[in-house]
N, C-alpha and C positions, 0 to 999 in steps of 0.2 A: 752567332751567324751574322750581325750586323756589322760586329767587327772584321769580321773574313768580306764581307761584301764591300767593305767600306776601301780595304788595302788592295784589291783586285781592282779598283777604277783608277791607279798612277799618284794622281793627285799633285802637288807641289814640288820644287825641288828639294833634297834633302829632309822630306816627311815620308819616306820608305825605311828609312834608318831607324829613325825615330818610334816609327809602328811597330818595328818589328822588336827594338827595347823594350816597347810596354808591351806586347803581347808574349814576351820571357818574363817579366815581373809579374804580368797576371799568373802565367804559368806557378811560376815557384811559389805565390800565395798561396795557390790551390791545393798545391803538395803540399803543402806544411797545414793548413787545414783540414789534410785529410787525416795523416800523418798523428797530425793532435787529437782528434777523434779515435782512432785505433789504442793512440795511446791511456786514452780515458775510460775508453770502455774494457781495457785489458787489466787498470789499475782497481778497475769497482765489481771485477768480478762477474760481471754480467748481472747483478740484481744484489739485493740487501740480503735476501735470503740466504737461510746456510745450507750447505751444500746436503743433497740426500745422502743416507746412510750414517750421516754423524750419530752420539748418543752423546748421553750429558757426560762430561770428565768424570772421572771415578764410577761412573754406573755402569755395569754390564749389560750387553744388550738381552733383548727378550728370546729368553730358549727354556723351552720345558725341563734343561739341563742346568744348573747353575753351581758354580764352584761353592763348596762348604769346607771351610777353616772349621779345625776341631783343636778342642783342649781336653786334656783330662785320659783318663785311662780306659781304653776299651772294654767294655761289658762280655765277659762272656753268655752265650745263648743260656735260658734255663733247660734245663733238664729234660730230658722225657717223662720223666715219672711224677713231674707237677711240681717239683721245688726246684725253688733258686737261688742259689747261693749269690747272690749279687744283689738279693736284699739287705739293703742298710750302706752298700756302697755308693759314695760319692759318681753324681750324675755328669759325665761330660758333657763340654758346651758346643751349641753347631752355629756359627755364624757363616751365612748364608742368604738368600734370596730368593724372591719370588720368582715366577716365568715370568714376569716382566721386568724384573730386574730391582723391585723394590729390596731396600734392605730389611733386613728379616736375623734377628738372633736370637737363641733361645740360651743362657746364663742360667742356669740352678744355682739358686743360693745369693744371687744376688741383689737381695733383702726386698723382690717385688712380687714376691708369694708364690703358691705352691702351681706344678706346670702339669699338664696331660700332652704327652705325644700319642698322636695316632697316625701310624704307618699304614700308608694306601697304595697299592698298586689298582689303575685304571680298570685294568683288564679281570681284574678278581669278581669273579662274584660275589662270595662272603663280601666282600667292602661294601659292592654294592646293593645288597644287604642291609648293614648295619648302619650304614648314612643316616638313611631315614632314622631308625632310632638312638642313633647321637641327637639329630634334629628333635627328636622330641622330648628327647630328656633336657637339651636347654631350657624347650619350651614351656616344657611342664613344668618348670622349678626342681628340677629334682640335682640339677648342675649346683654343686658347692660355690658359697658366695668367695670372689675371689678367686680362682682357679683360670688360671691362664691356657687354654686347648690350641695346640697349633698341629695342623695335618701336614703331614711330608709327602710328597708325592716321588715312589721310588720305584726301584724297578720298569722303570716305562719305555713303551718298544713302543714305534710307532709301526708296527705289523699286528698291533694285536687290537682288540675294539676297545672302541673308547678313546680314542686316541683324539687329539692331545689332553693331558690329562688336566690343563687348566680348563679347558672349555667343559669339562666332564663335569668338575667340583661346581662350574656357575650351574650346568642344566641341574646339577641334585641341588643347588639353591644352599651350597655348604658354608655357613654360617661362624666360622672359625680363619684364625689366621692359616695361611699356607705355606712352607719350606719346599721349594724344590731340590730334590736330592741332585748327586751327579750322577753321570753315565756308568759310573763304577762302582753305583751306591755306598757312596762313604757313611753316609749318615745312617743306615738302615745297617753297614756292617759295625760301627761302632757301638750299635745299640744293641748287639745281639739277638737283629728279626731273625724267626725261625716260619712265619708265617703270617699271612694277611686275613683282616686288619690285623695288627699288634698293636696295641696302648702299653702306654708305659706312664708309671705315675711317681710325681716328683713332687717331694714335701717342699717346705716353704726355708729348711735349711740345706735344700740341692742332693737330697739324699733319695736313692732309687728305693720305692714303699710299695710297690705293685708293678710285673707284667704280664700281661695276657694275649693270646691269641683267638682268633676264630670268629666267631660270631656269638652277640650276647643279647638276651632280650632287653626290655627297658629293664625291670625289674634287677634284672643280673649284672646289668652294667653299673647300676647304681647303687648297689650293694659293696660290688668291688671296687668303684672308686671311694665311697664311704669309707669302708674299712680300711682299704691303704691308708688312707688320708688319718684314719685314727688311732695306728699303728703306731 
């Protein structure tokens, strides 16, 4: 404003010229000051941070649903009549992941000793059931030294209770690794689940030694992973 008040009183001759030069050079400073501003803040992104919804490279993001890579040759279901012929058959591998995206593989036979799947759907009673007494046979000692227990969470709707099924496994305080299955239970059909829970029991050289369905008491569950296991 001093300078607008200053060119509005005439002044000297040939200092109208003059004023009105520097008052174009102030001009185009200003623009190019701003100009470089826009262009700094459009080069940084707006902030150090990374941008929301990213996930780390290679990790999947968090879904109760997670892609499983399989090997090996599908199991067929046991029987109705209580035998299985697909005792002593080589156990397929499920690499996979948590609902949060951790990596998660299960490999029979790959010289880190002998494995227990147990297949869970949320919404099951029997599962929710027999949690507690998986929980106490850890606790008791009655769990074989060595055995590797990972739960699959399959079958999962989220119309049904319980839902989602990881928040389900912390309120029952489940004490084992977790696999989440996919949407089209690959994991649960290559293992030939016929019914919830299912344990499936896998020696130390990848070989299928026990499966079961239903519900088991302490006693009976540890009977039956014994005996596969000495099979």
């Amino acid at each position: 404003m001093a300078y607008a008040k200053r060119g509005s009183a005439g002044g000297a001759k040939g200092g109208s010229g003059m004023k009105k030069s520097s008052m174009w050079v102030l001009i185009g400073i200003g623009v190019v000051v701003v100009l470089a501003g826009i262009i700094a803040i459009g080069a940084s992104g707006g902030g150090d941070t990374e941008p929301a919804g990213t996930t780390i490279p290679g990790q999947p993001a968090k879904s109760e649903f997670q892609d499983v890579q399989t090997t090996g040759n599908p199991l067929a279901p046991p029987n109705g009549d209580g035998t299985d012929l697909e005792i002593g058959s080589p156990a397929p591998s499920l690499l996979g992941y948590t609902s949060d995206g951790t990596k998660v593989d299960v490999v029979p036979g790959d010289g880190s000793g002998p494995i227990m799947l147990v297949f869970l759907a949320h919404w099951c009673p029997h599962c929710n059931a027999e949690i507690p007494v998986l929980i106490e046979w850890k606790e008791a000692g009655l769990m074989p030294a060595g055995l590797r227990v990972v739960g699959v969470t399959t079958s999962s709707n989220k119309r049904q209770p319980n839902w989602p099924p990881s928040e389900w496994l912390e309120d029952k305080r489940w004490p084992f690794e977790v696999l989440a299955d996919t949407e089209s239970n690959v994991a649960a059909n290559l293992y030939g689940v016929t019914g919830f829970p299912f344990i499936v029991v896998i020696d130390a050289e990848g070989k299928v030694k026990g499966r079961t369905s239903g519900e088991k008491g302490l006693e009976a569950l540890a009977s039956f992973v014994d005996v596969a296991l000495a099979s």
